[in-house]
Kinemage of the C-alpha trace (Angstrom):
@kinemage 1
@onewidth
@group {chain A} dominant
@subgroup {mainchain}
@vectorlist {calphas} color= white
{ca unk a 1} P -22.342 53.478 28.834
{ca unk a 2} L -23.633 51.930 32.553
{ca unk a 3} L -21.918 49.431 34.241
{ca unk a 4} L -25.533 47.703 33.768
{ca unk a 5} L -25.970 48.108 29.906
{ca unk a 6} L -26.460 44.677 27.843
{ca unk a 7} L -23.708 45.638 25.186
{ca unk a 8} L -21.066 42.790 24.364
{ca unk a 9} L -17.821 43.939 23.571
{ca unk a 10} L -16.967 43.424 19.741
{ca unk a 11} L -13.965 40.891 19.403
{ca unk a 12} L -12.014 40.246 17.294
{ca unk a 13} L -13.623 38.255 14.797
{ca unk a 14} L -12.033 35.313 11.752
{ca unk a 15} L -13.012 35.045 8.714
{ca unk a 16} L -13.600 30.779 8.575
{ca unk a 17} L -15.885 28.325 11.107
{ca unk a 18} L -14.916 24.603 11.649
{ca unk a 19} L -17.983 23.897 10.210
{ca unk a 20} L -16.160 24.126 6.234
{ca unk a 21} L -13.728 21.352 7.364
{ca unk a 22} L -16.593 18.671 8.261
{ca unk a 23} L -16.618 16.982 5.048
{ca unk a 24} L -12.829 17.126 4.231
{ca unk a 25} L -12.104 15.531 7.800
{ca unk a 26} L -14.626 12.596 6.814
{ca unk a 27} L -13.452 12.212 3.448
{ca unk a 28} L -9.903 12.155 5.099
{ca unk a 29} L -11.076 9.737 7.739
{ca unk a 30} L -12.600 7.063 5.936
{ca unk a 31} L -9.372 7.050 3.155
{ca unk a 32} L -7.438 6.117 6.101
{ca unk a 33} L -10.352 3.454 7.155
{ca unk a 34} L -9.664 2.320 4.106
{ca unk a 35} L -5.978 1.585 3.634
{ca unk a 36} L -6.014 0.647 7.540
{ca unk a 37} L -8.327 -2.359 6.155
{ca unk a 38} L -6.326 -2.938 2.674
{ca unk a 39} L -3.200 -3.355 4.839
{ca unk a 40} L -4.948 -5.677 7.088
{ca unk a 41} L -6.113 -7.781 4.444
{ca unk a 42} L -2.922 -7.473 2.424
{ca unk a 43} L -0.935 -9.244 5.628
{ca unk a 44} L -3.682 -11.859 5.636
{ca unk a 45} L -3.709 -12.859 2.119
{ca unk a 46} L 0.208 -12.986 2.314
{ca unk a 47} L 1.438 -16.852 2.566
{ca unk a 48} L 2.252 -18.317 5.579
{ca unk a 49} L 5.782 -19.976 5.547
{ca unk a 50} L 5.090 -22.776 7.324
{ca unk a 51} L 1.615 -24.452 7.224
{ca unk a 52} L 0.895 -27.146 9.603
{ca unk a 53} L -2.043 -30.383 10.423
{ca unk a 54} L -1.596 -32.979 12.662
{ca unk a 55} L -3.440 -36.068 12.820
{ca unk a 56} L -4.530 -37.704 15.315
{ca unk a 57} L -4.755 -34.389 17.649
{ca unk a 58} L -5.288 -35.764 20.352
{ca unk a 59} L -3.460 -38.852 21.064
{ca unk a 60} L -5.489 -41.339 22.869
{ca unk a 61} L -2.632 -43.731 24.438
{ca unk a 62} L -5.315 -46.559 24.432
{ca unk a 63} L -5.532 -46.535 20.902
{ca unk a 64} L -3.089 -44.661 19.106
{ca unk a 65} L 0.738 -45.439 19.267
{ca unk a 66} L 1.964 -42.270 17.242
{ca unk a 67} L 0.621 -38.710 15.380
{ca unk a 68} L 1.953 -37.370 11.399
{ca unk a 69} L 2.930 -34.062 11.260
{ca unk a 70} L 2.018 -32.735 7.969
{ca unk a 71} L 4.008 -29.849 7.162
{ca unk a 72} L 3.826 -27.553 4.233
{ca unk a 73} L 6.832 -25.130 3.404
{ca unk a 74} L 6.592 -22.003 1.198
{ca unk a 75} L 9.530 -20.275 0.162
{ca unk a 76} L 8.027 -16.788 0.511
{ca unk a 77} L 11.187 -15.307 -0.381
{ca unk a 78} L 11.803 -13.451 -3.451
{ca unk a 79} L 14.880 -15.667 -4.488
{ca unk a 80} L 15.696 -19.732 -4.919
{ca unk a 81} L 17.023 -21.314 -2.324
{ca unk a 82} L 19.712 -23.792 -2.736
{ca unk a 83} L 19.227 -25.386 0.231
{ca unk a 84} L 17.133 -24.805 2.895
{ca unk a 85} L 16.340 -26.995 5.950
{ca unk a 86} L 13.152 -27.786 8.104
{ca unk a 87} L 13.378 -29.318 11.555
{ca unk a 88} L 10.546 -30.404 14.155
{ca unk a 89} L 11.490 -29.727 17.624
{ca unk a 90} L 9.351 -31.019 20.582
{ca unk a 91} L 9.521 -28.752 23.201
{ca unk a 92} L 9.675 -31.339 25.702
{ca unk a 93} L 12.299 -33.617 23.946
{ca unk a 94} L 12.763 -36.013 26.258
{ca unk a 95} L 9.117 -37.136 26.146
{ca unk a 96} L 8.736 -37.570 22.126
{ca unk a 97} L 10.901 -39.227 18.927
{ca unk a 98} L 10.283 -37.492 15.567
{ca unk a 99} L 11.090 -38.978 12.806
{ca unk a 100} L 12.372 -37.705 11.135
{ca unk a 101} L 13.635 -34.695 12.542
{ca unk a 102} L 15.885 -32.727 10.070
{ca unk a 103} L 14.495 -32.524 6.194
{ca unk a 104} L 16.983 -30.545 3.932
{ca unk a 105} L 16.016 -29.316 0.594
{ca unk a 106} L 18.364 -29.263 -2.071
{ca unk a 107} L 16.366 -26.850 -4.141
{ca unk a 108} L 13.643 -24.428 -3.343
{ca unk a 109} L 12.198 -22.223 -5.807
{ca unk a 110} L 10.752 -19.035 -5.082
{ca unk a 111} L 7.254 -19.115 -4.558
{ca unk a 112} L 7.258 -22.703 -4.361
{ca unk a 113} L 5.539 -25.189 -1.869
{ca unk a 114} L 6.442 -28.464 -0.799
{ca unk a 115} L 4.450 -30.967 1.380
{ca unk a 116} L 6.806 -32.979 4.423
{ca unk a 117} L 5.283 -35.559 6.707
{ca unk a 118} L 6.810 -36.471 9.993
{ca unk a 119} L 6.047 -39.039 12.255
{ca unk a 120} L 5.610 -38.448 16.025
{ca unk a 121} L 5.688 -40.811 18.840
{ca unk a 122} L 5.105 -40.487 22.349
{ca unk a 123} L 8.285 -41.809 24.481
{ca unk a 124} L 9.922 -40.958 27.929
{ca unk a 125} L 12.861 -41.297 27.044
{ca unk a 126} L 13.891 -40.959 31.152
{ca unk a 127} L 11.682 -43.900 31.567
{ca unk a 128} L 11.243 -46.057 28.759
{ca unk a 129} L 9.091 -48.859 30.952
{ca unk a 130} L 6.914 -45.903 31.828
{ca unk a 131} L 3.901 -43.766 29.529
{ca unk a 132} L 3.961 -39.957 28.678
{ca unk a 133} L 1.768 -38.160 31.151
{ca unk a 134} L -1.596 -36.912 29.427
{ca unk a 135} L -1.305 -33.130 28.933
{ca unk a 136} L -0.611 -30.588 25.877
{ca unk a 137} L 3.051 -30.427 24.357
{ca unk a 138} L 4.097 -28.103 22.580
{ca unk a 139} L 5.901 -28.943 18.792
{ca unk a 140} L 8.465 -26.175 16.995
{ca unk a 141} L 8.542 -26.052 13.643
{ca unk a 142} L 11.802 -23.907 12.386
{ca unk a 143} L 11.754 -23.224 8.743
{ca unk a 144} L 15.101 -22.108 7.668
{ca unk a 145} L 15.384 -20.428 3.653
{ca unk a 146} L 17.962 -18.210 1.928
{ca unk a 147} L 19.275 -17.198 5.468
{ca unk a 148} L 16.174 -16.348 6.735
{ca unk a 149} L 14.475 -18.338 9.830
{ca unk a 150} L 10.734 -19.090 10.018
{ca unk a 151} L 8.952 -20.776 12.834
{ca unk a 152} L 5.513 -21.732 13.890
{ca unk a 153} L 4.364 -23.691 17.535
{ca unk a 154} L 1.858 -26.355 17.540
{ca unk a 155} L 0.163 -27.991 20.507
{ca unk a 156} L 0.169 -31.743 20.631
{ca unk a 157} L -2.181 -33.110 23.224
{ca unk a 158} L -1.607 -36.424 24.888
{ca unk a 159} L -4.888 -38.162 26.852
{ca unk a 160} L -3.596 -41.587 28.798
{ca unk a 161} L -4.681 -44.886 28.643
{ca unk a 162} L -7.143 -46.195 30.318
């Protein structure tokens, strides 16, 4: 045998090719394409805790003295609650009154929803004689049930009077 001969060396050859695991690696692949999306829709179907609307959004100053809140609280727990509390928070206190601002709830089943309407008014409180700048305030909603503590932001937006 020349140095120049054409002859491969024989390896060391396997018995199997990646080409027999091309349809167990797609069949493998789309099953977890599929429970990626059934978990995705699962968390998206699941009730929200705290569902909120607020009306007028924005406040026009020039015509509109105050906004309602209109909350709606699910217990998404498993259990009744015996008494469970939800308070609206504006994140920039001093420049809003809610009223009111503390609900309690004596009884809260599981599962169950109940509708709460608040009222919110623009005030600076620092400045009484003076109007809330225009801008975009934010509103905390804090859900408390059974021990557990829910909470959901809102934006409030405030346009001045002209």
């Amino acid at each position: 045998m020349g140095i120049y001969d054409n002859k491969k060396k024989q390896g060391i050859k396997f018995g199997f090719s990646f080409k027999q695991f091309k349809y167990p690696a797609i069949f493998v692949g789309g099953l977890i394409v599929i429970i990626i999306v059934f978990l995705a829709l699962q968390a998206l179907l699941e009730p929200q805790p705290i569902i909120v609307s607020i009306n007028p959004n924005p406040i026009d100053l020039a015509q509109e003295e105050t906004a309602l809140l209109t909350v709606n609280a699910v217990n998404t727990t498993q259990q009744n609650s015996a008494s469970s509390s939800l308070k609206v928070v504006p994140v920039a206190s001093e420049m809003f009154v809610v009223t009111p601002a503390l609900q309690e709830i004596s009884t809260f089943e599981a599962g169950a929803r109940r509708e709460f309407v608040f009222q919110i008014r623009p005030l600076n409180k620092a400045n009484p004689n003076s109007i809330v700048p225009p801008g975009d305030y934010k509103i905390k909603i804090l859900l408390a049930i059974n021990g557990q503590e829910f909470s959901k932001e809102i934006v409030l937006q405030i346009k001045g009077a002209s």
